[in-house]
C-alpha positions as CSV (number, residue, x, y, z in Angstrom):
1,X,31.8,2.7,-16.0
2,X,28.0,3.7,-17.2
3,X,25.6,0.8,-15.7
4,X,23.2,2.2,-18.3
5,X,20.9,-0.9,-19.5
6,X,22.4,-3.0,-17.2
7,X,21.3,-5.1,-14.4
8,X,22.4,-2.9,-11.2
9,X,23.4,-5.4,-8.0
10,X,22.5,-3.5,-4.7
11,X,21.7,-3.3,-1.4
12,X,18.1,-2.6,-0.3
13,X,16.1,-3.7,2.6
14,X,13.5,-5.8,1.8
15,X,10.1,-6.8,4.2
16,X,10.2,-10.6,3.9
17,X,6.6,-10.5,6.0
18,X,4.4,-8.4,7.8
19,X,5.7,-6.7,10.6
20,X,9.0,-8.3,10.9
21,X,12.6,-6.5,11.0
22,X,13.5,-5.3,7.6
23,X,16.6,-7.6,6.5
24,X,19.4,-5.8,4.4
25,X,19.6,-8.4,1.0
26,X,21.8,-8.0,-2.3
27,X,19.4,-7.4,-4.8
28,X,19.5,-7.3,-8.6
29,X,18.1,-4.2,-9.8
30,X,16.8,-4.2,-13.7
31,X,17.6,-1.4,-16.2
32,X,14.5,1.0,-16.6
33,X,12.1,0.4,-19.3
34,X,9.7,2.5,-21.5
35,X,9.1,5.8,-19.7
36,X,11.0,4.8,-16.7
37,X,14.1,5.5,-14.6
38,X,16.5,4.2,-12.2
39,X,17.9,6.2,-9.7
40,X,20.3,6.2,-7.3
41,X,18.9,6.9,-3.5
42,X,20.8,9.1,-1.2
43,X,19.0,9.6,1.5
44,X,15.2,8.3,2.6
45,X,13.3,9.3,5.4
46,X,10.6,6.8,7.5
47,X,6.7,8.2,7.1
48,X,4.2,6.3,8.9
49,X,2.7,5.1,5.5
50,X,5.1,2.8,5.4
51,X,5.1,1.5,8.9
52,X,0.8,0.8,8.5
53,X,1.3,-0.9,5.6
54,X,4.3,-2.9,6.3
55,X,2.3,-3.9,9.4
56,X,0.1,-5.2,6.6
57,X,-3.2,-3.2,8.2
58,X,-5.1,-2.0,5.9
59,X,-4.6,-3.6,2.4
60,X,-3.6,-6.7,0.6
61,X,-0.4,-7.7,2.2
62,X,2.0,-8.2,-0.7
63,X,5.2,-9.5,0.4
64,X,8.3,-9.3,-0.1
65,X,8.5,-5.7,-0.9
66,X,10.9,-2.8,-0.9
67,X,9.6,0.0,1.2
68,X,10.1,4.0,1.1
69,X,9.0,6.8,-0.2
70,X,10.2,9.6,1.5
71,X,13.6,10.2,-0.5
72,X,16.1,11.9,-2.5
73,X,18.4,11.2,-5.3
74,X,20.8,11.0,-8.4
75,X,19.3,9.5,-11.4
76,X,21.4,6.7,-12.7
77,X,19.9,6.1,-15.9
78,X,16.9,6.5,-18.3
79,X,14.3,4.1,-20.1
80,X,12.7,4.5,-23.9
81,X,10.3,7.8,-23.9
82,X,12.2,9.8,-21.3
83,X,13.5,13.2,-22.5
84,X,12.9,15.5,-19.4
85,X,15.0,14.1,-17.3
86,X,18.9,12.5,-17.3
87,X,21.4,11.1,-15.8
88,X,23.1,13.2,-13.1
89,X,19.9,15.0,-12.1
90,X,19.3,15.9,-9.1
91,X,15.5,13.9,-8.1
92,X,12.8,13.6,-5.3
93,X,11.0,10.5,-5.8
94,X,6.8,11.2,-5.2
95,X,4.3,8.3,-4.0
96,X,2.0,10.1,-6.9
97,X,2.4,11.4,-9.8
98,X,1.7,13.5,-12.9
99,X,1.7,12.3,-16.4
100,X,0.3,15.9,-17.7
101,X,-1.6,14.4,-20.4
102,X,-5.0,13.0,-18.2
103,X,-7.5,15.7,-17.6
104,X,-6.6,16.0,-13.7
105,X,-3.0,17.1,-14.8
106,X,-4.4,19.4,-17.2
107,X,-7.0,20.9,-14.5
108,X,-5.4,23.7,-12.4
109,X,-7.5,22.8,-10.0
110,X,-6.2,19.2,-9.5
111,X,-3.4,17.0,-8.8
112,X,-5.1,13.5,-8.8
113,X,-3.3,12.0,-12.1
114,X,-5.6,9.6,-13.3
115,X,-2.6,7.6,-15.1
116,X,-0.1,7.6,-11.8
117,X,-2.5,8.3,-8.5
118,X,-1.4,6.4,-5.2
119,X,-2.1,3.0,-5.5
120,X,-1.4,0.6,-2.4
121,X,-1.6,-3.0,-3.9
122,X,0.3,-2.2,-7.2
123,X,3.8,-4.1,-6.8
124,X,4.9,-3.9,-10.0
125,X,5.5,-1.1,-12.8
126,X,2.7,0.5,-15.0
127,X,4.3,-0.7,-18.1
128,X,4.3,-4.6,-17.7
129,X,3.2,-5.0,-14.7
130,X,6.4,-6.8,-13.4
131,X,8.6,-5.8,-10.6
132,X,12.0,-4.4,-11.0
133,X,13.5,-5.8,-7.9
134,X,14.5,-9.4,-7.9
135,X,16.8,-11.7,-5.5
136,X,18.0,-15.4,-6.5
137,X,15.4,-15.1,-9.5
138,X,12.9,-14.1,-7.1
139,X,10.7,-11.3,-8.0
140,X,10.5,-8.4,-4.9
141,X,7.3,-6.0,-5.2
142,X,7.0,-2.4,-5.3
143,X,5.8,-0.1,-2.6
144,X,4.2,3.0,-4.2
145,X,5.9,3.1,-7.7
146,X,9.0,4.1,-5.6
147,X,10.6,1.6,-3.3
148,X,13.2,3.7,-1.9
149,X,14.8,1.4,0.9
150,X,17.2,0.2,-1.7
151,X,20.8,1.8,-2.9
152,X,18.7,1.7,-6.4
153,X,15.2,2.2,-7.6
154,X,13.0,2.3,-10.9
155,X,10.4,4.6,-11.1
156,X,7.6,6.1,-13.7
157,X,9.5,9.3,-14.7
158,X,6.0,10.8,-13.9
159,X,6.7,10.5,-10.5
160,X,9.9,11.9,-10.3
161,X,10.5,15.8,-9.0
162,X,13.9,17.4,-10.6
163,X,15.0,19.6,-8.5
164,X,17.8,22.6,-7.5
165,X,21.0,20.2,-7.7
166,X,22.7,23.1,-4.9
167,X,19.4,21.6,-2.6
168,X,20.4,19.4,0.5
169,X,19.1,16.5,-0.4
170,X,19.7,14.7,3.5
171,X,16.9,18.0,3.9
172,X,14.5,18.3,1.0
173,X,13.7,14.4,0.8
174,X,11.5,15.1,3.7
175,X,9.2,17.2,1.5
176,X,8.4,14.1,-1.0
177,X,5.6,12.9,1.3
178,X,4.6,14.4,4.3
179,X,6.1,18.1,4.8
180,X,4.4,18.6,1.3
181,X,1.1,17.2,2.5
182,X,0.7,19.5,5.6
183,X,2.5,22.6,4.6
184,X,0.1,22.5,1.1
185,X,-2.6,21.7,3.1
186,X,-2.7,24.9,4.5
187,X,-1.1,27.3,2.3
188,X,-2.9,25.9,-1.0
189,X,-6.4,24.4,0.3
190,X,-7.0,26.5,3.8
191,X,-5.4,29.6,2.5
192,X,-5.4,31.9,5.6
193,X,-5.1,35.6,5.5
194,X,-2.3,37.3,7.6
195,X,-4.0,37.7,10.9
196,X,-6.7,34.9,10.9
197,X,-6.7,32.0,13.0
198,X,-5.7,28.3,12.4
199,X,-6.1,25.4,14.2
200,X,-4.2,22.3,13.8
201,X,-6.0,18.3,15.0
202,X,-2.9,16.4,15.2
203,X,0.8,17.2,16.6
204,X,2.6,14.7,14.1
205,X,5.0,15.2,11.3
206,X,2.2,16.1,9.1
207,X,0.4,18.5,11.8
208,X,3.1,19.8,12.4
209,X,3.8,21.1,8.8
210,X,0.2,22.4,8.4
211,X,1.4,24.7,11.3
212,X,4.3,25.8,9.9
213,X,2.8,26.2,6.8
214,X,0.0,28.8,9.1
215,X,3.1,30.4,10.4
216,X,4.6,31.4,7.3
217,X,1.1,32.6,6.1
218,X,1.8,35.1,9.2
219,X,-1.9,33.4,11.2
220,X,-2.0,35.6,14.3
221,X,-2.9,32.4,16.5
222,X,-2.1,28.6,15.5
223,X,-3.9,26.1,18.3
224,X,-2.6,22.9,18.3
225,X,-5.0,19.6,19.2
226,X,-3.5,16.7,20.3
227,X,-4.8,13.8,23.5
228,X,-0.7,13.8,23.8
229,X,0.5,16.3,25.7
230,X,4.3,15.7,25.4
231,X,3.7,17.0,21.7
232,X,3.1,20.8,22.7
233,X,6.3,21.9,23.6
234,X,8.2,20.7,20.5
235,X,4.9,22.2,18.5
236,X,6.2,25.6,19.7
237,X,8.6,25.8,17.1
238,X,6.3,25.5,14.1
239,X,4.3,28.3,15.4
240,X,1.5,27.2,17.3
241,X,0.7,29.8,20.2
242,X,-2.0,27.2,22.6
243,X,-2.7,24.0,23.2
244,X,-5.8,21.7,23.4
245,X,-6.1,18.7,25.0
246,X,-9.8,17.3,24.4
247,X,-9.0,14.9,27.4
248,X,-8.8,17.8,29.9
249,X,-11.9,18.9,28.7
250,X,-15.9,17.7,29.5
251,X,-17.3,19.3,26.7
252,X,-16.7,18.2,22.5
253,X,-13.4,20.1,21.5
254,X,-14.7,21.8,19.0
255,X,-17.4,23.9,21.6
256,X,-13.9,24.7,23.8
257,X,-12.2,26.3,21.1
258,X,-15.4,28.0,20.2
259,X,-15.2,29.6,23.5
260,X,-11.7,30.3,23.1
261,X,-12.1,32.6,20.1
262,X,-14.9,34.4,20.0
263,X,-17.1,32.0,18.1
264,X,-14.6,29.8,15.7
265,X,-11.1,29.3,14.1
266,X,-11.0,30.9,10.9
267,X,-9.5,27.8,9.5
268,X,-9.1,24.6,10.3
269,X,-6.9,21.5,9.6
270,X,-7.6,17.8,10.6
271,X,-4.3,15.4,10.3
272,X,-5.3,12.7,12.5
273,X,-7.9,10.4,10.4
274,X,-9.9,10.2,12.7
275,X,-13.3,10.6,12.2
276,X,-14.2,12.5,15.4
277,X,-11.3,14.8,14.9
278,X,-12.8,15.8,11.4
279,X,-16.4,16.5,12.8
280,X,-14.6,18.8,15.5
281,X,-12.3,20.6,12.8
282,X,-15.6,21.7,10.5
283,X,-17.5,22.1,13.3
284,X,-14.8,24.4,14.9
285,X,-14.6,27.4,12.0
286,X,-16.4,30.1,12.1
287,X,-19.9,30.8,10.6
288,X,-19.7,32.9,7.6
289,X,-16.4,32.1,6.1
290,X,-15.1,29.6,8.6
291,X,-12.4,26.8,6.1
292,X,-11.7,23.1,7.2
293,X,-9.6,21.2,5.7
294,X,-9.5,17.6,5.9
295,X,-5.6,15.8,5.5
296,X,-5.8,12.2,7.8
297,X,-6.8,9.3,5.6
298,X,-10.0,7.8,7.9
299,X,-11.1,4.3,8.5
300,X,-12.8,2.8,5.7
301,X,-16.4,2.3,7.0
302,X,-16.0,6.1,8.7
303,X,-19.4,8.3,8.1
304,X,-18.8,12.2,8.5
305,X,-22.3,13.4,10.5
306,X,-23.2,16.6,10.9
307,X,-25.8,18.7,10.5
308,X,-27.1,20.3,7.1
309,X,-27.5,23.8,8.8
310,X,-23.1,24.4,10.2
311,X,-23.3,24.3,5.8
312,X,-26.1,26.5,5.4
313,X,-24.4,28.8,8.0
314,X,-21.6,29.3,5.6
315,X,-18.5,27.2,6.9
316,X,-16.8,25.1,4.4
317,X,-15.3,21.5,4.0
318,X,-12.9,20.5,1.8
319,X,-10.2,18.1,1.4
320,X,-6.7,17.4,0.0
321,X,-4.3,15.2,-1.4
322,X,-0.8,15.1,-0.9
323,X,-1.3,19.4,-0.1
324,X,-2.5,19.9,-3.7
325,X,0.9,19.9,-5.0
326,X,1.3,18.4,-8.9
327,X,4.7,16.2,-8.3
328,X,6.6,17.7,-11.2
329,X,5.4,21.0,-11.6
330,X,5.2,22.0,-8.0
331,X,7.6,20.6,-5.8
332,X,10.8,22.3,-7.4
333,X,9.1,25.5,-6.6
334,X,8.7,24.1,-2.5
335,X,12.2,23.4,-2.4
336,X,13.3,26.9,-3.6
337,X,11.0,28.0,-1.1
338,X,13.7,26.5,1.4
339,X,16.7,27.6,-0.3
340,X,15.7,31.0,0.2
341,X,14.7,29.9,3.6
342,X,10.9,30.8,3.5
343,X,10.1,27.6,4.6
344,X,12.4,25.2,7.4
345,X,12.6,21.9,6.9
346,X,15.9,21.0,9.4
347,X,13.1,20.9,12.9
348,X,11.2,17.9,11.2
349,X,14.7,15.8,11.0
350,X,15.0,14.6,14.5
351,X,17.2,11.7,13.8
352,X,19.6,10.1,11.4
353,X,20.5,6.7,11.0
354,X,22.9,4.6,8.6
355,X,21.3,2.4,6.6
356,X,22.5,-0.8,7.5
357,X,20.3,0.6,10.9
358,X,17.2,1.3,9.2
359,X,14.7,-0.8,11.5
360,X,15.8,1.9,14.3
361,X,13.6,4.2,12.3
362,X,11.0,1.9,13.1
363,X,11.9,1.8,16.4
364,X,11.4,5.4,17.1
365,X,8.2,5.9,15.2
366,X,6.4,2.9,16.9
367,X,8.0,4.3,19.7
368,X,6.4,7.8,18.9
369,X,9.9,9.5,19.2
370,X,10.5,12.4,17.4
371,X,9.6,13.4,14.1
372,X,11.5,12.2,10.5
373,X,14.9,9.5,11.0
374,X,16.5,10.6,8.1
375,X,18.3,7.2,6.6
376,X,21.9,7.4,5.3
377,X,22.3,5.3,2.2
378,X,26.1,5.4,1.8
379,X,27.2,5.2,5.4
């Protein structure tokens, strides 16, 4: 019963337009080509990527498209060129990649592949260019290189993580986008030592998983920043120990938490994007060997401005993609981490959905409910 170089039909929900209810549509799904693969999707989970840009805010709105990116599955079949992976293995899909051939994948230091990078406009696949998703003859575009609001999906087998196949996968697809991005952030880019102090701008999903990635590197105190205070409570269980509101507070946050220890956080990470948060996260470390580390994407036009001499005074600023993680080589290694339970993933899933009910993980992230909907594709 092998679909293998067949046209797959399918269910995905597709974004007809900007902002408007995704609508659950047959689709035809074509076989993978050179260096490709389709795979089956089991679970997805909603990330605000995809809300901001199927609100159509900040790029070229390119419609209709398949959302998703936040997933996990079964591959289903394999293109010309592909000989790590096969049918039957267990997959994370990744917004990025690594084609281990361009000098960023061969850099230790990097994970910025200049062959399969993000990119937002791209709808269809590196190879021809043309999508993969079609209705009535109609072409559907690509979100990502991934696409995973659909039963079935075609990817660059560069941005596909094989993983432990004993691995939840209803878990672990929360850690293709934006557990990965927060927990690296800290662990791989901030780096604190056992003891040292970490402060977190921005309670979200992302936040959130730069705390718990400061909690599991055993920080002694984890402040959390947020203007919403509802967020604190549930922050508690990722590790943070206070709580800053800048609103309560008549002086710039970054003097207040100063104040609080004894001249600076030893290290610092910003997930908000905004601009003002960044200034306060540097600005916030200690002199001398004071780390800030900088996660939320910022406005286009966005200057950082800040004076020459919190450089000269020995606090630095760095920033990070997607935690510094290399899709293929490193992510396996993040889900073991949960499989022997050094790291917790089952906190950031704070709903569940089937899919024919994906726009209610819409609802609850405009909403600001909770965390990660976790998205059912068989039920």
């Amino acid at each position: 019963m092998s679909n293998a170089g067949q046209v797959i039909k399918c269910k995905a929900a597709v974004a007809w337009e900007a902002g408007k209810p995704l609508s659950i549509e047959e689709v035809e799904v074509a076989p993978p080509q050179k260096h490709e693969v389709r795979v089956k999707i089991l679970f997805t989970s909603l990330c605000h990527t995809d809300v901001y840009f199927w609100e159509a805010k900040g790029q070229n709105p390119l419609f209709p498209r398949i959302f998703g990116h936040e997933a996990g599955g079964v591959v289903e079949s394999v293109g010309e060129g592909v000989t790590d992976l096969k049918p039957g293995d267990h997959v994370l899909p990744i917004f990025t990649g690594e084609c281990k051939e361009c000098p960023h994948c061969l850099s230790e230091e990097s994970n910025m592949c200049d062959l399969l990078r993000i990119n937002t406009d791209r709808g269809g696949m590196i190879h021809d260019g043309k999508p993969r998703f079609s209705k009535d003859g109609k072409a559907i575009y690509h979100f990502l290189g991934t696409s995973t609001f659909s039963e079935y999906t075609v990817l660059h087998a560069g941005q596909v993580a094989k993983i432990n196949p004993e691995a939840p996968l209803d878990k672990v697809c929360v850690l293709s986008c934006g557990m990965s991005t927060g927990f690296g952030a800290t662990v791989n880019v901030a780096k604190p030592k056992k003891g040292q102090s970490v402060a977190v701008f921005g309670l979200g999903a992302v936040g959130l998983a730069a705390a718990e990635g400061a909690r599991v590197s055993g920080a002694s105190r984890i402040i959390g920043i947020d203007l919403n205070p509802n967020r604190f409570e549930e922050a508690k269980k990722f590790g943070c120990t206070e709580f800053v509101n800048p609103k309560d507070h008549d002086k710039p946050v970054q003097e207040v938490i100063a104040a609080m220890t004894g001249g600076g956080v030893d290290r610092s990470v910003e997930c908000t994007g905004s601009i003002q948060a960044m200034i306060s996260a540097f600005e916030c470390v200690h002199d001398g060997w004071g780390v800030a580390v900088l996660v939320g994407v910022p406005s286009k036009d966005d200057a950082f401005k800040t004076s020459p001499v919190n450089f000269l005074n020995e606090r630095t600023l760095k920033g990070t993609f997607f935690g510094n993680y290399k899709p293929r080589s490193d992510i396996p290694g993040v889900v073991e981490k949960y499989m022997k339970k050094e790291l917790e993933l089952d906190k950031f899933i704070t709903h569940s959905v089937p899919f024919a009910e994906i726009n209610k993980a819409f609802d609850y992230m405009l909403a600001g409910e909770g965390l990660r909907c976790v998205v059912r594709m068989d039920a």
